[in-house]
Every structure is written in structure tokens, then in C-alpha cells.
One Martini backbone bead per residue (centre of mass of N, CA, C, O) as a GRO file, in nm:
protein
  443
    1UNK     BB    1  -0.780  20.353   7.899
    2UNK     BB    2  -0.658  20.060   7.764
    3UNK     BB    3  -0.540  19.965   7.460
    4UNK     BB    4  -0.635  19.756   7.234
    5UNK     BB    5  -0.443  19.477   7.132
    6UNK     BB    6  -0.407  19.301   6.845
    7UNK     BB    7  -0.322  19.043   6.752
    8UNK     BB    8  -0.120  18.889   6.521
    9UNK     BB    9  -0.052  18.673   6.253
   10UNK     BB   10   0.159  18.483   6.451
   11UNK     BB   11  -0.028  18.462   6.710
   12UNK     BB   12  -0.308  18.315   6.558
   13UNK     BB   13  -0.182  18.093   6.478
   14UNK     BB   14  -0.056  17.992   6.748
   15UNK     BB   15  -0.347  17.977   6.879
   16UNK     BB   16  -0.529  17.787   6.626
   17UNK     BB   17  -0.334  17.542   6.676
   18UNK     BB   18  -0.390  17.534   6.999
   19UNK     BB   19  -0.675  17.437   6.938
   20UNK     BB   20  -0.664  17.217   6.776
   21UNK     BB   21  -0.513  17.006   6.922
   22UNK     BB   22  -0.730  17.044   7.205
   23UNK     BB   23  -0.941  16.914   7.047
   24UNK     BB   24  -0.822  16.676   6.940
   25UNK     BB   25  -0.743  16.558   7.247
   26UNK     BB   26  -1.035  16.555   7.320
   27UNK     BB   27  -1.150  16.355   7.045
   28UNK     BB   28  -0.926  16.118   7.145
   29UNK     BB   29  -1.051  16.049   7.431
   30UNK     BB   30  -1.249  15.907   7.361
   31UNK     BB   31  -1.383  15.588   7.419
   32UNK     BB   32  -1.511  15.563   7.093
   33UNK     BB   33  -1.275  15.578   6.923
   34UNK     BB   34  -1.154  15.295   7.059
   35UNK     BB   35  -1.053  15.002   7.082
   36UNK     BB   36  -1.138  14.752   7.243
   37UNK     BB   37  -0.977  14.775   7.598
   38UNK     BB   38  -0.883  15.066   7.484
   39UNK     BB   39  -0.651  15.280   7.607
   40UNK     BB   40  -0.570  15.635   7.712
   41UNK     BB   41  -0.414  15.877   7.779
   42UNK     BB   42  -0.326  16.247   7.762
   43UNK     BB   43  -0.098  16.220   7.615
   44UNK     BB   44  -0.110  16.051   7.403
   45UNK     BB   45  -0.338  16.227   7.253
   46UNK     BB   46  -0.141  16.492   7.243
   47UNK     BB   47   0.068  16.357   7.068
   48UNK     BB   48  -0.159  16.259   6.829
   49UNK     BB   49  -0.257  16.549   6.764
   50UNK     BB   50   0.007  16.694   6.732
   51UNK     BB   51   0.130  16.510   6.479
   52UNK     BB   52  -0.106  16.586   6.293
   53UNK     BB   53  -0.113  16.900   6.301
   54UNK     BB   54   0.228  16.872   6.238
   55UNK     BB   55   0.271  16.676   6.024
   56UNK     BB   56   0.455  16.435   6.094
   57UNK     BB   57   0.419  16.074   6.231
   58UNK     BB   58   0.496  16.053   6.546
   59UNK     BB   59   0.440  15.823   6.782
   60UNK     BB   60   0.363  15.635   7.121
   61UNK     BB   61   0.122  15.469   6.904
   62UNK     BB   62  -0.076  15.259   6.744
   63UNK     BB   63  -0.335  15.327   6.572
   64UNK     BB   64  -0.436  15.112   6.420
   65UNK     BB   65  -0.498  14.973   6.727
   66UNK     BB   66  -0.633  15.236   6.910
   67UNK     BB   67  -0.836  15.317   6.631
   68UNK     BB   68  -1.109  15.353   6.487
   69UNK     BB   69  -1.263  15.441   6.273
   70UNK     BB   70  -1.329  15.751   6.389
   71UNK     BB   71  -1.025  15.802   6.477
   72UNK     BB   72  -0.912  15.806   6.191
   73UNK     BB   73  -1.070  16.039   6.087
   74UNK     BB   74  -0.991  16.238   6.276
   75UNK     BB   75  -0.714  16.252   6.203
   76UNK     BB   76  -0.729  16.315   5.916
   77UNK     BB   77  -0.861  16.600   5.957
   78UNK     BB   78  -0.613  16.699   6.098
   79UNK     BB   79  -0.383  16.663   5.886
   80UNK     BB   80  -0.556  16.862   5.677
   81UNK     BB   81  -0.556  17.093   5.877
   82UNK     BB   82  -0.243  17.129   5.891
   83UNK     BB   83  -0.171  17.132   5.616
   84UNK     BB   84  -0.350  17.387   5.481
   85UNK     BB   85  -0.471  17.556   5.710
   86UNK     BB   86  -0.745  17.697   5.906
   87UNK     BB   87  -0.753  17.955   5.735
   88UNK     BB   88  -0.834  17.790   5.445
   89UNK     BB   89  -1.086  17.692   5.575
   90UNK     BB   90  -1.214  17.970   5.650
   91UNK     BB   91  -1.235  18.076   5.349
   92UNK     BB   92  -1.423  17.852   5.230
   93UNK     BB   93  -1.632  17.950   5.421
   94UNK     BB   94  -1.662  18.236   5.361
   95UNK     BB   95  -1.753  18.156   5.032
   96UNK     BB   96  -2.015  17.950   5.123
   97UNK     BB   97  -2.121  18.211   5.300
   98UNK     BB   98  -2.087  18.519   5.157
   99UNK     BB   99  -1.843  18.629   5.284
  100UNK     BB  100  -1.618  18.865   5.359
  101UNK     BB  101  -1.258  18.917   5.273
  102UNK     BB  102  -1.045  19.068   5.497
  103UNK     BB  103  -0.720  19.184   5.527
  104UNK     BB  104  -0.691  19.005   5.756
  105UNK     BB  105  -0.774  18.743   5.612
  106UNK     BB  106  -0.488  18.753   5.450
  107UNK     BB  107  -0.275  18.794   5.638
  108UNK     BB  108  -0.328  18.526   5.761
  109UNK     BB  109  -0.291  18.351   5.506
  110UNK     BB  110   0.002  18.475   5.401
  111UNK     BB  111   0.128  18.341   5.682
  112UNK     BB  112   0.005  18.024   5.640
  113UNK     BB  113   0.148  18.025   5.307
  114UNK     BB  114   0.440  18.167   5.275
  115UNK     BB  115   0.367  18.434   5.105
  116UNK     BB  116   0.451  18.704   4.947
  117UNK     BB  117   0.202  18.816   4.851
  118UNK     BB  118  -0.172  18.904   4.852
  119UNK     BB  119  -0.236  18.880   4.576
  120UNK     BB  120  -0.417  18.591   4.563
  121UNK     BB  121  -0.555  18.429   4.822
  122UNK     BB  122  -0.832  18.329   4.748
  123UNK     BB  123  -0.764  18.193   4.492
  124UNK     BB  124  -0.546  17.995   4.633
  125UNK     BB  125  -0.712  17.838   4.821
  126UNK     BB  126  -0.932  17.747   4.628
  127UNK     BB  127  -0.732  17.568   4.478
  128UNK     BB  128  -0.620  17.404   4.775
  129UNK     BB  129  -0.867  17.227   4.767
  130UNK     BB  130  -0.911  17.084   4.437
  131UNK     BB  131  -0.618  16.973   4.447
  132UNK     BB  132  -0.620  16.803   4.675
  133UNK     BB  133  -0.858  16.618   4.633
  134UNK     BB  134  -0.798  16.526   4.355
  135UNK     BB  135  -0.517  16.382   4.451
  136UNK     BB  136  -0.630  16.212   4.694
  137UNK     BB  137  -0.858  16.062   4.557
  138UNK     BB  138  -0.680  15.931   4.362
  139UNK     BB  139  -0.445  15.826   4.543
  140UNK     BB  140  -0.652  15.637   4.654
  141UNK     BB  141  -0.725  15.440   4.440
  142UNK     BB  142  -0.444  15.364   4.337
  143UNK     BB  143  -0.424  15.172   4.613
  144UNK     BB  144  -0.693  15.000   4.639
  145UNK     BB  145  -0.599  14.843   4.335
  146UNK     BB  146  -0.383  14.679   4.522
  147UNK     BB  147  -0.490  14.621   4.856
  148UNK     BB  148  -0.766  14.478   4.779
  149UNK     BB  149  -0.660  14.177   4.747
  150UNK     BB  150  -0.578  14.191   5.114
  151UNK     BB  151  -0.878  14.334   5.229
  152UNK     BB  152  -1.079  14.427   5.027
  153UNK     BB  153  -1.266  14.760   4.910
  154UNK     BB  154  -1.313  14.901   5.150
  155UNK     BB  155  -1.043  14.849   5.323
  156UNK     BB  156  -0.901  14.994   5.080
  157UNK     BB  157  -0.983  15.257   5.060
  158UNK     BB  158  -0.929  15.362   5.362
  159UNK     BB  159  -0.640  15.314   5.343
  160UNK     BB  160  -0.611  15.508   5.080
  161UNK     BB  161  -0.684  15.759   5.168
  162UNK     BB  162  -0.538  15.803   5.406
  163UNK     BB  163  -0.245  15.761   5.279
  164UNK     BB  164  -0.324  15.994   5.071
  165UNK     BB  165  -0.323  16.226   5.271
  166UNK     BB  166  -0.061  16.164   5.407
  167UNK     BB  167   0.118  16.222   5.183
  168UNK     BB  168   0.031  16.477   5.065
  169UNK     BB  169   0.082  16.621   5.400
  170UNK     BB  170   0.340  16.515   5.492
  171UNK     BB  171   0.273  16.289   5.781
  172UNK     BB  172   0.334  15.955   5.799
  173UNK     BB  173   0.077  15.831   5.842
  174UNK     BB  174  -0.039  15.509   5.975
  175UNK     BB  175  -0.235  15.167   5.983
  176UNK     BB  176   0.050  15.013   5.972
  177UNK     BB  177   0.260  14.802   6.193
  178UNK     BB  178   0.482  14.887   5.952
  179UNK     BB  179   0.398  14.998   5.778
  180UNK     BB  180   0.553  14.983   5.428
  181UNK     BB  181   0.746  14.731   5.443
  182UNK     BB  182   0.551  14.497   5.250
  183UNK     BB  183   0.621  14.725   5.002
  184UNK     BB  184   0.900  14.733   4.892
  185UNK     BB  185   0.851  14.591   4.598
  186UNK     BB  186   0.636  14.780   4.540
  187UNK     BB  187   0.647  15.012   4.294
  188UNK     BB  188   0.373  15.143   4.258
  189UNK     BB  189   0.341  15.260   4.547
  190UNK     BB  190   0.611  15.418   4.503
  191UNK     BB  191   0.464  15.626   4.311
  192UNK     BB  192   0.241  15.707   4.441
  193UNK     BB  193   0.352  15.830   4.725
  194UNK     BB  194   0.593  15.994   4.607
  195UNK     BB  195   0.413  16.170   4.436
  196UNK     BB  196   0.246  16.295   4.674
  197UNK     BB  197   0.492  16.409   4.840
  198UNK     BB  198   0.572  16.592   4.637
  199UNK     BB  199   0.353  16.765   4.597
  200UNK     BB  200   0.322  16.861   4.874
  201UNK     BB  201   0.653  16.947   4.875
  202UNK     BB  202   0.628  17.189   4.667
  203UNK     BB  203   0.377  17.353   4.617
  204UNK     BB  204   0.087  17.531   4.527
  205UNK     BB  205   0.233  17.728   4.336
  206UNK     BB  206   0.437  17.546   4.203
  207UNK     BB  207   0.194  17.406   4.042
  208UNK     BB  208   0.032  17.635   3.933
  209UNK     BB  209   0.279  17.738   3.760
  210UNK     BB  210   0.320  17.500   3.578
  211UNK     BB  211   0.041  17.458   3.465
  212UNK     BB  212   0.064  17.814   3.339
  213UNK     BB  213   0.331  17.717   3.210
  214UNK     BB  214   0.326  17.452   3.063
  215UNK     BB  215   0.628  17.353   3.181
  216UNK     BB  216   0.817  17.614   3.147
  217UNK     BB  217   1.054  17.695   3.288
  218UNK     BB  218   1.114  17.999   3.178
  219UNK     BB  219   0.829  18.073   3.317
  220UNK     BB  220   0.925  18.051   3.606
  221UNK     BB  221   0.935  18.166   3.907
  222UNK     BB  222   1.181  18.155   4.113
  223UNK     BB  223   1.085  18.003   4.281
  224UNK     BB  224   1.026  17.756   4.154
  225UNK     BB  225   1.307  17.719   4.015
  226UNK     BB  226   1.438  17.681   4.267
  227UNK     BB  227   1.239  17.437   4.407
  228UNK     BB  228   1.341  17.215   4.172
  229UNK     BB  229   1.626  17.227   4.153
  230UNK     BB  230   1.688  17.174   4.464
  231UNK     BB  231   1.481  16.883   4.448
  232UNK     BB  232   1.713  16.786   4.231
  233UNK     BB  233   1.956  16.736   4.356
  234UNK     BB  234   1.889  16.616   4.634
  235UNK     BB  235   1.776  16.355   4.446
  236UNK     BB  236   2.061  16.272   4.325
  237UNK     BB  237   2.216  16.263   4.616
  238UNK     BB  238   2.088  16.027   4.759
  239UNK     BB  239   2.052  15.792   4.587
  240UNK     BB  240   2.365  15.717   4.528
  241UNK     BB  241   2.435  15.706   4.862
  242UNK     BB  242   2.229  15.496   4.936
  243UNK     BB  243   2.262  15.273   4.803
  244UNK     BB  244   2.579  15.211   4.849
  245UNK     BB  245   2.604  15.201   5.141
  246UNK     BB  246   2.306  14.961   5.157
  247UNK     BB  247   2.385  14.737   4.980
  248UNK     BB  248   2.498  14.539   5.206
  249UNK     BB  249   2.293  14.577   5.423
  250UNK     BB  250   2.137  14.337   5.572
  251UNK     BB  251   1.928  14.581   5.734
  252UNK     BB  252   1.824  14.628   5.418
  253UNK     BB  253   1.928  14.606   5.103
  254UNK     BB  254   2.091  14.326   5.096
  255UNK     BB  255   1.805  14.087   5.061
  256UNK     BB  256   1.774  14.245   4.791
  257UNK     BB  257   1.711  14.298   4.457
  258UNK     BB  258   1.802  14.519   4.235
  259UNK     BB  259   1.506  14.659   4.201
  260UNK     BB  260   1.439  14.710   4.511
  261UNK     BB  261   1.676  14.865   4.573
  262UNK     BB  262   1.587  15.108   4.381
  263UNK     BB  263   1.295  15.135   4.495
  264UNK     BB  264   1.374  15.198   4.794
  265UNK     BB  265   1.566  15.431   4.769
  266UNK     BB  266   1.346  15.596   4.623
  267UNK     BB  267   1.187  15.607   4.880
  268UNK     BB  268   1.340  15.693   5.131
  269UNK     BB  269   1.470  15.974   5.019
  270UNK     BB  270   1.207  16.119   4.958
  271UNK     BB  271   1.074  16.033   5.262
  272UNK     BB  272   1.252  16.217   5.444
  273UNK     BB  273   1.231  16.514   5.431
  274UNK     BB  274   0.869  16.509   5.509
  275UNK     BB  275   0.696  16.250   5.541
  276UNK     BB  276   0.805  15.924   5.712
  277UNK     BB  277   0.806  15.685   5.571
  278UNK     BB  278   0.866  15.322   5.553
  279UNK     BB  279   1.056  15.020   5.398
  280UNK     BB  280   1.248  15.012   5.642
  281UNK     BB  281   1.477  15.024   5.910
  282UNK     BB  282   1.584  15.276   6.047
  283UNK     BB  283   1.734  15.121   6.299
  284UNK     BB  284   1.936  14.975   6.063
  285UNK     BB  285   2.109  15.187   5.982
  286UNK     BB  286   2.363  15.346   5.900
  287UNK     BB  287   2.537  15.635   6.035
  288UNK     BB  288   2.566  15.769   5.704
  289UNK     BB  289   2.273  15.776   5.656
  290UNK     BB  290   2.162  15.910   5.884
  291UNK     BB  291   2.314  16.163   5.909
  292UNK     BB  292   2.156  16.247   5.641
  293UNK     BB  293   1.907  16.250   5.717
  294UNK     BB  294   1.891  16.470   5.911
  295UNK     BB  295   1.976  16.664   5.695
  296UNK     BB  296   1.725  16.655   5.501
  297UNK     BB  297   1.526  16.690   5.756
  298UNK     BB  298   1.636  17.011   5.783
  299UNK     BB  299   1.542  17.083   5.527
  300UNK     BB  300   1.301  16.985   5.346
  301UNK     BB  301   1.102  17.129   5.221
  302UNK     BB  302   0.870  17.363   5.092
  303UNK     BB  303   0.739  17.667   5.015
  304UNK     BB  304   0.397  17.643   5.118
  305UNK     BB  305   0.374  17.368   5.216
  306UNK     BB  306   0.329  17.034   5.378
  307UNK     BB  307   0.620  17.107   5.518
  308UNK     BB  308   0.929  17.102   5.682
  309UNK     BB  309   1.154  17.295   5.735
  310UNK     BB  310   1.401  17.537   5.646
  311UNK     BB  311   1.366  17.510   5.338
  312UNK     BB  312   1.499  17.503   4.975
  313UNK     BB  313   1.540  17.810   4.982
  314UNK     BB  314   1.699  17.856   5.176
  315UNK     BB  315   1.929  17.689   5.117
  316UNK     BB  316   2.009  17.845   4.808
  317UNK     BB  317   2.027  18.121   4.947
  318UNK     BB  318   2.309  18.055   5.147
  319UNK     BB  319   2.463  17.920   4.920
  320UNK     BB  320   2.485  18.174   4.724
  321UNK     BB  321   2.580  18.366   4.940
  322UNK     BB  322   2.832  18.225   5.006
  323UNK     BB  323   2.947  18.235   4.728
  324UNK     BB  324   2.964  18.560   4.683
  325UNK     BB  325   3.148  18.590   4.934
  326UNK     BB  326   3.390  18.406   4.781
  327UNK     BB  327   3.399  18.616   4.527
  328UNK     BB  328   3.329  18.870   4.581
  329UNK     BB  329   3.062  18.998   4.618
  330UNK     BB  330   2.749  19.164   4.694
  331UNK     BB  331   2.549  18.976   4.557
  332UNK     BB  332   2.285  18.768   4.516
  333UNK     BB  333   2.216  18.522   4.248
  334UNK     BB  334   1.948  18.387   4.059
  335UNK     BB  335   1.870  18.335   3.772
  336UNK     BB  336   1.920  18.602   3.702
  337UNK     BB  337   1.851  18.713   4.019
  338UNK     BB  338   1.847  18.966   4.266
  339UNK     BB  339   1.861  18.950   4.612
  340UNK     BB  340   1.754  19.060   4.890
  341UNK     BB  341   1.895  19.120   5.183
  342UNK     BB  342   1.628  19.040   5.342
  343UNK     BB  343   1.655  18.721   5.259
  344UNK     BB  344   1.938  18.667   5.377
  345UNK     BB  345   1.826  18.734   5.714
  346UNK     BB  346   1.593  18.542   5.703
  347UNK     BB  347   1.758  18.289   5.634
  348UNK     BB  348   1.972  18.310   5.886
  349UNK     BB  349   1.757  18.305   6.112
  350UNK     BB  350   1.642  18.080   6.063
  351UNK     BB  351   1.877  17.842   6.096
  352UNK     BB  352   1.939  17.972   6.378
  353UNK     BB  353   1.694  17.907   6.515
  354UNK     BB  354   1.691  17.591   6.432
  355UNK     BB  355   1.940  17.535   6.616
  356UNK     BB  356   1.855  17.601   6.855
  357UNK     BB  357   1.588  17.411   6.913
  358UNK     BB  358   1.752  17.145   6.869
  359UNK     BB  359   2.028  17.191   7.102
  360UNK     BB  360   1.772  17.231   7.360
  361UNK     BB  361   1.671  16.981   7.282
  362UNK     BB  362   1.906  16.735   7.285
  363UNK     BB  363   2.013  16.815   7.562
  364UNK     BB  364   1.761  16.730   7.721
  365UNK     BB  365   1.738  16.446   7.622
  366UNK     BB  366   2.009  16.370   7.723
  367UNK     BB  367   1.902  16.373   8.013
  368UNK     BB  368   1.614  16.237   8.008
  369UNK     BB  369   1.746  15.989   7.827
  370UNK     BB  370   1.914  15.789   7.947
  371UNK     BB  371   2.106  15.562   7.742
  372UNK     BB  372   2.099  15.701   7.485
  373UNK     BB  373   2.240  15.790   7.161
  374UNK     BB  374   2.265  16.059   7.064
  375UNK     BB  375   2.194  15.999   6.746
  376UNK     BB  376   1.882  15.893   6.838
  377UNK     BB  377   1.790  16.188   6.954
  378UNK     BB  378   1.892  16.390   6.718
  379UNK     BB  379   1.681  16.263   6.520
  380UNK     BB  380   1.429  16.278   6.641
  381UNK     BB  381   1.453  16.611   6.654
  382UNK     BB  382   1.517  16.626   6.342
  383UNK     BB  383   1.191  16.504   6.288
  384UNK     BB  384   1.043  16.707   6.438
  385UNK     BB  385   1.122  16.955   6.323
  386UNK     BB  386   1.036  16.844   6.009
  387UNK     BB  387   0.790  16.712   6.000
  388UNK     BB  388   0.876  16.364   5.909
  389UNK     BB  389   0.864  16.073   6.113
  390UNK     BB  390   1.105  15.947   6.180
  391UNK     BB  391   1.230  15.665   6.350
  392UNK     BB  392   1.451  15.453   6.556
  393UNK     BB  393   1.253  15.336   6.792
  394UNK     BB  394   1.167  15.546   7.010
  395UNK     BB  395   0.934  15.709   7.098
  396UNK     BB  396   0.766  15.507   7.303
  397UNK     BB  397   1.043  15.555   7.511
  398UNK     BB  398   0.966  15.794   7.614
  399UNK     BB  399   0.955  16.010   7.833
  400UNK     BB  400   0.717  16.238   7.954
  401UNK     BB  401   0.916  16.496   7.891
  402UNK     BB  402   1.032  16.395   7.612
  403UNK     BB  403   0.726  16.416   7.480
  404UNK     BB  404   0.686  16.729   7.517
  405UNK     BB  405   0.972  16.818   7.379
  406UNK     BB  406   0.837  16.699   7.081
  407UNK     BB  407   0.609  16.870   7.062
  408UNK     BB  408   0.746  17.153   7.091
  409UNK     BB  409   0.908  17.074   6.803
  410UNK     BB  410   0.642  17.032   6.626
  411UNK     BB  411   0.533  17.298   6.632
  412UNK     BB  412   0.763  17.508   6.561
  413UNK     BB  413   0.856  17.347   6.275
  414UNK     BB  414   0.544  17.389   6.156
  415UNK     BB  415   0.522  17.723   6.216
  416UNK     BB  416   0.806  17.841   6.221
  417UNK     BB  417   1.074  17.976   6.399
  418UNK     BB  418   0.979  18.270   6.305
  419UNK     BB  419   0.725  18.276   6.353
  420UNK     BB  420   0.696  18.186   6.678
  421UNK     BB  421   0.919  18.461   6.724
  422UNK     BB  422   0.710  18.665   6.656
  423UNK     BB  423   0.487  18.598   6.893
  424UNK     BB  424   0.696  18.626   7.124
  425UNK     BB  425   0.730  18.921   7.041
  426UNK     BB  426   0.815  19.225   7.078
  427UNK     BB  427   0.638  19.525   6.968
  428UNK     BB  428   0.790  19.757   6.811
  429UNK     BB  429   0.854  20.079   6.744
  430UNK     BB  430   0.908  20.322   6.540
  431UNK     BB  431   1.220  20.421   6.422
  432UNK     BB  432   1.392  20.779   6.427
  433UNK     BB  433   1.661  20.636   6.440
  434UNK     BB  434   2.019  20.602   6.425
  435UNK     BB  435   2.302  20.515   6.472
  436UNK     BB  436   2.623  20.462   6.454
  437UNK     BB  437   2.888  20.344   6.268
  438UNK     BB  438   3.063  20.066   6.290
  439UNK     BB  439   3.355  19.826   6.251
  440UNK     BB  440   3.412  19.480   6.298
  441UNK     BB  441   3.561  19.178   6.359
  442UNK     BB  442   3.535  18.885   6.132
  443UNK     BB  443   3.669  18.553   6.167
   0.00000   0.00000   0.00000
């Protein structure tokens, strides 16, 4: 008899993602949840389930003029799925219902929240229950109080919880037809916004990290020093590099007040690397601002968080990586704390799988849509990487393989390279030897 091997937990991962979307897709066709008069393709369903599930934002319909009241909610439910995952939603049930959990499902857990350890996995869930509701509860409240001037009190309330679920999960749906861009000039909205994506941007480790260390850096976990800092930095260096090239540009923020200027540049610079809303015309800025959009992209949020990309913990431990061995040292170092060679193997081979993913969607893309610009079809493959939603107003023209694969594009993002690549390798047998060691020229 031929012995059952169990799925392993990047495969079951992998498998539960596309049961999601699968479901999502059949709940986004029915007739019932859409708009008076209005029609929806099977592609469209799948591209609009997959975009929630992978909490991205790029759509190729306007949602809200697509879907009623119950497909809004359907979305907000797929977003929330996809950004907690469906692991976390698993053990709050197994909780609620007195289910013992086991190993297995610890092991699913740490795979789906991409932590360190084991220990206290089914407590960091409970967590991520009350912290999200919390954060969305209120950050939804606090945008009603704004738009409910221009809507009334009901669609305002549904219109901020959406908002801030969206924003919590930096998954960038909107239901406004130009997205946040009547916003421009409201601090507040861009207070509340950008609060919310960085908290979800930053991962739940790190943030119970913060409130149990009463907000002392020096008690901080590496993880977390490494995720704070180096997402200080990268918002330091965006805010003025954005401002100066689009100071003048007629067709973004040359014709706001100093004010507004300084308000659009830091709603766009935070929203850039995870969430994907949008303040301003993506595909009216310059060249080199897009180009550095592109980077911030590729970066990324934090690990365990509810973003996309090669994330800023990689960034910084290949950035240190490099100087270690540019200065001869032996050892990669962060905050006196030496990494192990296995984390920085593990750092360069994400980067590796990653630019291999952009490298083979942006060329298929490249030749099935004729005619379209390098710079943005590479956009659109590295915002659907990253899943982070910002557009050049390309998606709506995508051909239908082009759609296929960005939704490709989105899943593996999500999923993240490592994770997707464990799930489709053959797993290897127990090595009993080791080859003998050569030396060869490297550079």
C-alpha cells in the first residue's frame, strides 16, 4: 500500500488561499449582489476575489458602482480573510468552539504569520482578533465623522468601515470612483488613513511588542528595532525626494497650496509601499518619481504584517549583509546582534525568487500587451507583487492573459516567493553525506 504523505504547511497554505479566492469568485457572480442592469464576466469575478484575497487593490471593474451592499461586504469579509489569514480565522474558531490545538495547526499558524517561533502562537492570534476590530472599529468611526457631512450617517459609517478595513489590511479598495482623490487636501482623512496602513504595515508582533515594552526602544525585540527603523528611514527618504521632483509637476501637486503639498506627498510616499490608495493621478507623475514608486514597492511592508513585498526586514538585512562584507567582516550585525548565515541565505534567496517573478510577468506582459510602455507594464507587475493596488490606469486594459497573469502575480506576492516555492518543491530526504568542498572565482 503506497503511504499517504500529508501536505506540508507552505502547500496547505497555498491550497486554503485558492479555496478562498475559488469561493470569493462564486460569491462575486451571483446576480444578486450586483448593481441593477449590471453584468460581470467569470474573469472579472476571479480578478476582483483574487485582488481581495490578496489584499492588493487593483481591480479591472469599479466596485463600487459593480456591487450592492452585500458584494461590498462580500469584499470587505474576502480582505479581512486574506489579510489575517484564513489560519488565524481557523483558531479563533477552534477557541470559540473548545477545540484542542495541535501541533499541526501551530505549524500552520507560524507559517501563515511568518513568525520566529512556536511558542505563544494561539495567544498572538487571540490578539490579532482584538487589535484588528479594535483599529478598524475606531478608524472607521472617525472617517464617518468626516464624510458623513457629504453622504449622511449611514453611508458614512459603511463607507469608513470599509475605508478602514481597507486601509487596516493595506489592501487599497475603495468604493469612491476616483478613489481618495477629493481628499487631497483633508488632513484628517490622510491622518486616519495612513495611521491605519502603517499599523497594519508594521505587523502585529511589533506592535504588542511596542505596548508590552510600554514604547522603550531599548526593550525592543530586533525584529521590531530592525521593522521601526528602517521604516523611518525609508519615509524620510520619500517625503523630501517626492515633494522636490513633484513640486511643480501641473499634473500632481503643482497646482495645491504649500499645505496640501506637504499633506498629498506624505498620504502618497506612506500609501505607496503596501496599501495603494491614492491622492493624486498615479499615471500623471514624472518618470522618476514612478521609478522610486517601483522600489518602495518591491520593498514592501514588514514581516508578519498585512503587506506585500520582499519586506523591510529583508531589505535591511541584505543592506547590512553587504556592508559586512564590503568592510571584510565575517558576521552581519544589526543593533549589536549577530544574524545567522541562514537568514541571510534565506534574505538573498527571497530577493532572488522575487525579481525572477517581476522579470517573467513583465516580459510575458510585454509582449501580450503590444503597445503599452515598459515603465508601465514593470509598474503594474511590481504593485501586484507587492500587492499594493496603485495603477497607472492600466488594469481595466489588461488583455485577458494579462489578467491571468497579474492575478498570478498576486497570489505568489501574497503568499510570498519562499512560501509558494516551498510548496511546489519535492521534498528532499534527510542528506547522510556531504560532498567534498572547492573553492571557486566569484565576481
Amino acid at each position: 500500500m503506497k503511504k499517504y504523505n500529508p501536505l506540508s504547511p507552505p502547500q496547505i497554505l497555498v491550497v486554503g488561499f485558492l479555496i478562498s479566492i475559488l469561493v470569493g469568485t462564486l460569491l462575486l457572480s451571483l446576480p444578486y449582489v450586483h448593481e441593477p442592469n449590471v453584468e460581470l464576466s467569470v474573469t472579472e469575478a476571479l480578478f476582483t476575489a483574487t485582488s481581495a484575497i490578496t489584499v492588493t487593490g487593483l481591480n479591472v471593474i469599479d466596485p463600487g458602482t459593480t456591487f450592492n451592499r452585500v458584494g461590498e461586504v462580500i469584499i470587505i469579509i474576502l480582505i479581512q480573510l486574506g489579510g489575517l489569514g484564513f489560519m488565524s480565522f481557523a483558531i479563533w474558531v477552534f477557541v470559540l468552539l473548545g477545540k484542542k490545538i495541535n501541533l499541526r495547526h501551530r505549524l500552520l499558524m507560524q507559517e501563515n504569520t511568518g513568525q520566529i517561533y512556536l511558542q505563544g502562537i494561539v495567544k498572538l492570534a487571540l490578539h490579532l482578533l482584538w487589535i484588528t476590530l479594535a483599529l478598524e472599529l475606531f478608524g472607521g468611526f472617525l472617517l464617518a465623522t468626516r464624510w458623513h457631512y457629504y453622504m449622511g450617517w449611514g453611508e458614512a459609517l459603511f463607507q469608513g468601515f470599509f475605508h478602514a478595513v481597507s486601509a487596516f489590511n493595506n489592501a487599497g479598495f475603495s468604493l469612491f470612483p476616483t478613489g481618495l482623490m477629493n481628499d487631497v487636501n483633508d488632513i484628517f482623512i490622510t491622518i486616519v488613513i495612513t495611521s491605519l496602513i502603517l499599523l497594519g504595515g508594521l505587523g502585529f508582533t511589533v506592535i504588542i511588542d511596542i505596548f508590552n515594552k510600554r514604547f522603550r526602544f531599548s526593550m525592543f525585540s530586533l525584529h521590531s528595532k530592525v521593522t521601526l527603523s528602517t521604516n523611518l528611514v525609508l519615509i524620510s527618504m520619500g517625503i523630501p525626494f517626492f515633494f522636490l521632483i513633484e513640486y511643480g509637476n501641473p499634473n500632481s501637486l503643482g497646482p495645491l497650496s504649500f499645505i496640501s503639498k506637504l499633506n498629498a506627498t506624505y498620504f502618497q510616499v506612506i500609501t505607496t509601499r503596501t496599501a495603494g490608495f491614492n491622492t493624486l493621478d498615479i499615471g500623471l507623475l514624472t518618470q522618476a518619481t514612478l521609478f522610486m514608486f517601483i522600489i518602495y514597492m518591491f520593498i514592501g511592508a514588514s514581516s508578519g504584517s498585512t503587506g506585500g513585498g520582499i519586506k523591510v526586514t529583508t531589505m535591511a538585512l541584505i543592506w547590512v549583509s553587504l556592508k559586512s562584507i564590503l568592510q571584510g567582516k565575517k558576521d552581519a550585525v544589526i543593533f549589536e546582534r549577530r544574524i545567522p548565515v541562514d537568514h541571510v541565505l534565506r534574505g538573498m534567496a527571497i530577493i532572488i525568487l522575487s525579481l525572477t517573478v517581476i522579470i517573467i510577468a513583465t516580459l510575458i506582459l510585454d509582449i501580450t500587451e503590444r503597445g503599452q510602455p515598459f515603465l508601465k507594464i514593470l509598474f503594474e507587475v511590481v504593485s501586484a507583487f507587492g500587492t499594493v493596488g496603485l495603477s497607472m490606469n492600466f488594469t481595466p486594459e489588461l488583455s485577458e492573459i494579462g489578467r491571468y497573469v497579474i492575478m498570478l502575480v498576486m497570489f505568489i506576492g501574497r503568499l510570498g516567493p519562499l512560501t509558494f516555492g516551498y510548496a511546489l518543491a519535492k521534498k528532499v530526504e534527510k542528506e547522510y553525506f556531504k560532498y567534498p568542498e572547492e573553492k571557486m572565482m566569484i565576481g
